[in-house]
C-alpha positions as CSV (number, residue, x, y, z in Angstrom):
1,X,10.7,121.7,-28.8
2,X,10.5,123.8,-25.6
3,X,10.1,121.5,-22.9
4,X,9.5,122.8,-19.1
5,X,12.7,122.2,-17.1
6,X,11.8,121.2,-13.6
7,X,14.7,121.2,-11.0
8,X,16.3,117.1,-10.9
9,X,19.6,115.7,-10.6
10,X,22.2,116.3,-13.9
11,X,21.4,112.7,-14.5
12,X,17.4,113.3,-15.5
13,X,17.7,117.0,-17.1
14,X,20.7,115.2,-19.3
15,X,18.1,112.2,-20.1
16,X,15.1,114.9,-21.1
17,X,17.5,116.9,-23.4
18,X,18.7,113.7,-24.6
19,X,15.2,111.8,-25.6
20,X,13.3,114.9,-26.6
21,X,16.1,115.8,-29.1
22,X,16.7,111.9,-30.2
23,X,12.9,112.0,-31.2
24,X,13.5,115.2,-33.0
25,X,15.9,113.8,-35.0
26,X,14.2,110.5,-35.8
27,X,11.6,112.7,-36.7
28,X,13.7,114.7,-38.8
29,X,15.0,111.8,-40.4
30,X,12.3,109.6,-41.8
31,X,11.5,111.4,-45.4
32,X,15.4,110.0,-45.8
33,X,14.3,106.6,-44.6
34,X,13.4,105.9,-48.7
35,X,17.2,106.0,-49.7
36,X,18.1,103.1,-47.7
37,X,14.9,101.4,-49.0
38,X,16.1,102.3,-52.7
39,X,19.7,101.2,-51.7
40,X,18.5,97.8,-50.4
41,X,16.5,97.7,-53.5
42,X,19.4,97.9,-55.7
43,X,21.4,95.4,-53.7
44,X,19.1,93.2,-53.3
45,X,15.4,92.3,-54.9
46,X,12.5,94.6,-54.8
47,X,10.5,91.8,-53.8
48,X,12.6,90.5,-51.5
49,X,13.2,94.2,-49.7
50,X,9.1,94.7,-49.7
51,X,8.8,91.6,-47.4
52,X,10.7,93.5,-44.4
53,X,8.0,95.4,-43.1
54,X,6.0,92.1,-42.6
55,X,9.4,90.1,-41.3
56,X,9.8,93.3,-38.3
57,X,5.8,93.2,-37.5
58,X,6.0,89.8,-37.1
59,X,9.4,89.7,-34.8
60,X,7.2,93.0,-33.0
61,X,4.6,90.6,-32.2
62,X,6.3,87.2,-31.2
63,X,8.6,89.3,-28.8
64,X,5.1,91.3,-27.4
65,X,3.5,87.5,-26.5
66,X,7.3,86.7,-24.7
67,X,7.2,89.6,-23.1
68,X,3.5,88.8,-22.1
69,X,4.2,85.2,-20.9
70,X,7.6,86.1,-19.1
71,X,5.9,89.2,-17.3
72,X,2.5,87.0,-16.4
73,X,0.6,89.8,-18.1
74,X,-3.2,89.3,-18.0
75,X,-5.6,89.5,-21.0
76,X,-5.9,92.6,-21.7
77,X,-1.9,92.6,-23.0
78,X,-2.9,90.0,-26.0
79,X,-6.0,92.0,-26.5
80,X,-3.9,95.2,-27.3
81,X,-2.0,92.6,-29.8
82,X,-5.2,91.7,-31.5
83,X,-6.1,94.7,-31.9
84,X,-3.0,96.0,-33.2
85,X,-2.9,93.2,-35.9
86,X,-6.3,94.2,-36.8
87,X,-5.3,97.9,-37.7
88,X,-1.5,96.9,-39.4
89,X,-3.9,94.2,-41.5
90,X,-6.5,97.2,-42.4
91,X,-3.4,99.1,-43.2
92,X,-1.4,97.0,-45.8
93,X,-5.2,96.3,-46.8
94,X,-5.6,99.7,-48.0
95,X,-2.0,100.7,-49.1
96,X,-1.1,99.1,-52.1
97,X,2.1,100.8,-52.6
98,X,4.4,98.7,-50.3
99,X,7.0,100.5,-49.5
100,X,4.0,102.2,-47.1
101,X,4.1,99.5,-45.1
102,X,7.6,100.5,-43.7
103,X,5.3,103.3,-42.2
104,X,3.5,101.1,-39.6
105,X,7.2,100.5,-37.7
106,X,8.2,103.5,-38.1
107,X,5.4,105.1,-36.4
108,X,5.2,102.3,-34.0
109,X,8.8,103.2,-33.0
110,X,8.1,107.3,-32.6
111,X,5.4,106.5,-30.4
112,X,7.8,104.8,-28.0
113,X,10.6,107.5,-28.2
114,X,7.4,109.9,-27.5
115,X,6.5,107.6,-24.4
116,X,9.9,107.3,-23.2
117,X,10.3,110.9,-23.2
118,X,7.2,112.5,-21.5
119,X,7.7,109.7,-19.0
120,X,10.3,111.8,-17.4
121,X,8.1,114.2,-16.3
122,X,4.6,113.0,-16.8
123,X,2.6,112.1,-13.3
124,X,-1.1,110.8,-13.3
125,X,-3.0,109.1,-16.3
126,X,-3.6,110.2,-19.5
127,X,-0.1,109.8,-21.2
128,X,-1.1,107.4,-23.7
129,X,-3.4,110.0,-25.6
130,X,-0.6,113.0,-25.4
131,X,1.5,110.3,-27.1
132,X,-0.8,109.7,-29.6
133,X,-1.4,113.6,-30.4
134,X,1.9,114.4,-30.8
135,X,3.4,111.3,-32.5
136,X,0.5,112.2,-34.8
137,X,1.4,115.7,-35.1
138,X,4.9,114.7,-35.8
139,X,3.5,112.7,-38.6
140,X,2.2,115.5,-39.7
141,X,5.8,117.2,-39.9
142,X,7.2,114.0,-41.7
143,X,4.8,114.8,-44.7
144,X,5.7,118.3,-44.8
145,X,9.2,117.9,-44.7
146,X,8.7,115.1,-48.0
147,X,6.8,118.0,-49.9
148,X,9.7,120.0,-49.5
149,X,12.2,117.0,-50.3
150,X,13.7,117.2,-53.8
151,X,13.1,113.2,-54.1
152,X,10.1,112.9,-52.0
153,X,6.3,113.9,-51.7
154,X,3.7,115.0,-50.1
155,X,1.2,112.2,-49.7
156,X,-2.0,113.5,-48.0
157,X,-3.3,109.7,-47.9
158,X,-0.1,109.1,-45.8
159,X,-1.4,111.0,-42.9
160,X,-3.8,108.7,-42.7
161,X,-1.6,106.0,-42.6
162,X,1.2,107.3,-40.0
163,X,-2.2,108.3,-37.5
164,X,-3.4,104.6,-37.7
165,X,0.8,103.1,-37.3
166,X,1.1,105.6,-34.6
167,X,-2.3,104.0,-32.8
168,X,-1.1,101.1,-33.0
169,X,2.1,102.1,-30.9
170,X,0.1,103.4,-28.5
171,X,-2.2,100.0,-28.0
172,X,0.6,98.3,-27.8
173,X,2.3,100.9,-25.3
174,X,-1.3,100.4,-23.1
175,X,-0.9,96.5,-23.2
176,X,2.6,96.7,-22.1
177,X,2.3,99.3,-19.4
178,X,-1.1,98.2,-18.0
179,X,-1.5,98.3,-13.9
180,X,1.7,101.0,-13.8
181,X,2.1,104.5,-13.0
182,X,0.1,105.2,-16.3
183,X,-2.8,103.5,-15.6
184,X,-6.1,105.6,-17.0
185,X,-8.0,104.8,-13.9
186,X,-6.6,107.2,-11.5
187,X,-4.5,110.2,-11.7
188,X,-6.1,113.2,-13.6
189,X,-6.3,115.8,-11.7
190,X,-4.2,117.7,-13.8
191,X,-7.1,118.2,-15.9
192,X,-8.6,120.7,-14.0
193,X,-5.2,122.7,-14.0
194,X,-5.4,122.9,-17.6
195,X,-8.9,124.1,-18.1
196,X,-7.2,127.6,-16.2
197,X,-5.6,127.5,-19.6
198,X,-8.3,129.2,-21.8
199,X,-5.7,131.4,-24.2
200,X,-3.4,128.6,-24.6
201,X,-6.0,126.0,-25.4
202,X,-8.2,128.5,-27.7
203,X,-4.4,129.1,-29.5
204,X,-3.8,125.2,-29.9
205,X,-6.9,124.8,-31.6
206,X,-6.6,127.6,-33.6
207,X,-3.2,125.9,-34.3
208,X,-4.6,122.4,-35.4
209,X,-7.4,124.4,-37.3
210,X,-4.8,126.1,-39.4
211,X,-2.8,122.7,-40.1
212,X,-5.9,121.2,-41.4
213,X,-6.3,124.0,-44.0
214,X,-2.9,124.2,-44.4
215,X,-2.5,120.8,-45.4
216,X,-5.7,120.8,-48.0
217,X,-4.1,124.2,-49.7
218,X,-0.4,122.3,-49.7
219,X,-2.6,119.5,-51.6
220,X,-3.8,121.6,-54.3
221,X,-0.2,123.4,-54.4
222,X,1.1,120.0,-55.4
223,X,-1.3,119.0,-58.3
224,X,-1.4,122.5,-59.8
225,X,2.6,122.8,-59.6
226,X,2.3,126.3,-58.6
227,X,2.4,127.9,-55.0
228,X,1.8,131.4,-55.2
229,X,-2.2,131.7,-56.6
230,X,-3.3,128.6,-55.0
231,X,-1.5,129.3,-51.4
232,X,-3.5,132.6,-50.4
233,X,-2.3,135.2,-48.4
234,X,-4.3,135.0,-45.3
235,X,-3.2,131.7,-44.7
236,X,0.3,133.1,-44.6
237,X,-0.6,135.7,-42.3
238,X,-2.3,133.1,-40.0
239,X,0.9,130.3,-40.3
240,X,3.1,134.0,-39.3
241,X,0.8,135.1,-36.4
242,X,0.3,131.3,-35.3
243,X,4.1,131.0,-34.9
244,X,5.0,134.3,-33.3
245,X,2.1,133.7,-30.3
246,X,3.1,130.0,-29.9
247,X,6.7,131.1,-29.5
248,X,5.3,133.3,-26.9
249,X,3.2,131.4,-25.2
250,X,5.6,128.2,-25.2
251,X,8.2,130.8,-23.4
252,X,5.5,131.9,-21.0
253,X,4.1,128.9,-19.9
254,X,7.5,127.1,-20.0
255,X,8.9,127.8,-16.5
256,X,10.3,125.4,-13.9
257,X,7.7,124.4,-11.2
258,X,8.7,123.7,-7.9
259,X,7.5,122.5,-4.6
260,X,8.0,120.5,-1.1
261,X,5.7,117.7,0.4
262,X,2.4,118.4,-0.8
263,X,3.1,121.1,-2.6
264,X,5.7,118.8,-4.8
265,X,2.3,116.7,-5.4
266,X,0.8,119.9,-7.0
267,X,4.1,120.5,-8.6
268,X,3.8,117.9,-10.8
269,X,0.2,118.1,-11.5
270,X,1.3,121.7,-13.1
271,X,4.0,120.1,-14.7
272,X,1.8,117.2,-16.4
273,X,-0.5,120.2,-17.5
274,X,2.0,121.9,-19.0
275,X,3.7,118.7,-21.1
276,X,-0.1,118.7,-22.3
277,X,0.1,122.3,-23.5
278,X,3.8,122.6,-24.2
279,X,4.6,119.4,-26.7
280,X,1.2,119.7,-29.0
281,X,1.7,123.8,-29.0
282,X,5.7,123.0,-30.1
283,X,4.7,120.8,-32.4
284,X,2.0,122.9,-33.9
285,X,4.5,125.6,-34.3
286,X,7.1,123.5,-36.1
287,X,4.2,123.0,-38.8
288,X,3.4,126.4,-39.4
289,X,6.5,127.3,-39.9
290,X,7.6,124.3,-42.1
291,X,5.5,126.7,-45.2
292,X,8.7,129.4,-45.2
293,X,10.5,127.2,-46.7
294,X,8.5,127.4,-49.7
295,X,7.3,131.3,-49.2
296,X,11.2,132.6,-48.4
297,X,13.5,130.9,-50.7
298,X,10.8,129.7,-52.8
299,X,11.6,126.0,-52.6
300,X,9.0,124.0,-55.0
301,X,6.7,122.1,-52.8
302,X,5.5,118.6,-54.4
C-alpha cells in the first residue's frame, strides 16, 4: 500500500513502514488462520476448539469494562460494549458454521492494526469511518485470497460477516478513544480538501463499483466450476484499466506535504485527505488485481 511519506524523525517513518506492512501481512495471513484451527482440532476436541472464539470475546469484554473502570470512562464507553455484544450475538446468531465465529476477533484485531496505523498521520475527526472502509475492504481481500487458496473458499456470506466483526472493532475503538484527538465533533476540515479531488474520488467509486461486480461474477465462477464463459471480458478490461489508473493516481497524489506554523496546520489537513484517498484507492487496487491470478496462470478459483 502506497502510503504518503511526510518528513518526521527516523523513529515515526520506521513505525509507519512498520504498522502499514504488519497489517499487510495479518491481512495476508488469515485464509491460513484455518490450519491452526484444523491443527487444534486434531490435538484437541472439535468441540472443545469451537468454544475459543466465545472464551477470547469474553476476555475482549471483561478487560474493555477494566479498562473502563480504571480510566473513569463515562457511559458512552459501556454503551459501545452493548452494542458490540449485540452485533457478535446477531453474528454467531446467523452463522451456524462455527468455525466463523473466529472471524469476529479476527476482524476486531485488523481494525486496531488499521487504527494504529493511520493514527500516525491522521489529524482531525473522522478516522473511525476510514478504519472501517478499509478494514472492510481488506476483508474483502481475505475472501479473495481463500478463492484462490487450494484448501479454502470463497464465501460471499462471509463478507458479510467480516463487515459486521470489523464494526464492531470500530465501536469499540470509539468507546475506547472517546474525548481524544479523534473525537467526531471537531476537526473535519479536511473534508473540503478532498472534494478538490473529483478524478480520484469518481476513480474510487468506479473502483468499489467494479468489486461489487467482481465479486457476484467470482460467485457464479465458483458454483459453475468454470472461469472463462462466466468471467466476461469486459470485466477484465475494467479490473486491467482500474489497476493501471490507481497505480497512477496513488503515485500522483502520494507526495510528501510539508509546511511551518500555520501552514504545518494545513499540511496535515492535506495529509488526512490524502490517507482518505490513498488507503481505500490501495486497497481497491489490490482487489482488482487479486483476478490475475486466475486469468494468467489460470489458477482454479473456488
Amino acid at each position: 500500500m502506497w502510503i504518503p511519506i511526510q518528513p518526521t524523525a527516523n523513529k515515526t517513518e520506521f513505525q509507519r513502514l512498520f504498522l502499514w506492512t504488519l497489517v499487510a501481512a495479518y491481512t495476508v495471513s488469515l485464509p491460513y488462520i484455518i490450519l491452526i484451527y484444523e491443527m487444534l482440532v486434531r490435538t484437541f476436541s472439535k468441540a472443545l476448539v469451537e468454544t475459543i472464539p466465545l472464551v477470547t470475546i469474553v476476555i475482549l469484554a471483561l478487560t474493555y469494562i477494566a479498562f473502563g473502570v480504571f480510566a473513569k470512562k463515562d457511559k458512552y464507553h459501556y454503551i459501545a460494549l452493548i452494542l458490540c455484544l449485540i452485533i457478535i450475538y446477531v453474528i454467531v446468531s446467523f452463522t451456524p458454521v462455527r468455525n466463523t465465529h473466529f472471524h469476529v476477533t479476527e476482524y476486531v484485531i485488523l481494525s486496531w492494526m488499521v487504527f494504529k496505523a493511520l493514527s500516525i498521520d491522521y489529524r482531525g475527526s473522522g478516522i473511525f469511518t476510514l478504519v472501517f472502509i478499509c478494514s472492510s475492504l481488506l476483508g474483502v481481500v481475505d475472501e479473495l485470497l481463500q478463492g484462490i487458496h487450494p484448501q479454502r473458499y470463497f464465501l460471499i456470506q462471509d463478507l458479510a460477516v467480516n463487515t459486521a466483526s470489523t464494526l464492531v472493532g470500530v465501536i469499540s475503538l470509539m468507546g475506547i478513544k472517546r474525548g481524544s484527538r479523534h473525537d467526531w465533533r471537531h476537526g473535519w476540515e479536511w473534508v473540503g480538501l478532498i472534494g478538490r479531488k473529483k478524478k480520484t474520488l469518481g476513480l474510487i467509486f468506479a473502483g468499489f463499483l467494479g468489486a461489487f461486480v467482481m465479486c457476484a461474477y467470482l460467485q457464479k465462477v465458483k458454483i459453475i466450476g468454470a472461469f472463462r464463459g462466466i468471467y466476461p471480458p469486459w470485466l477484465i478490461g475494467w479490473n486491467v484499466a482500474f489497476v493501471a489508473l490507481g497505480v497512477f493516481f496513488i503515485r500522483r497524489t502520494g507526495k510528501s506535504v510539508t509546511g511551518v506554523g500555520k501552514l504545518r496546520e494545513k499540511a496535515r489537513e492535506m495529509l488526512t485527505a490524502r490517507l482518505w484517498v490513498l488507503c481505500p484507492l490501495s486497497i481497491l487496487v489490490a482487489i482488482h488485481s487479486l483476478v490475475f491470478f486466475v486469468v494468467l496462470p489460470g489458477w482454479e478459483f473456488k
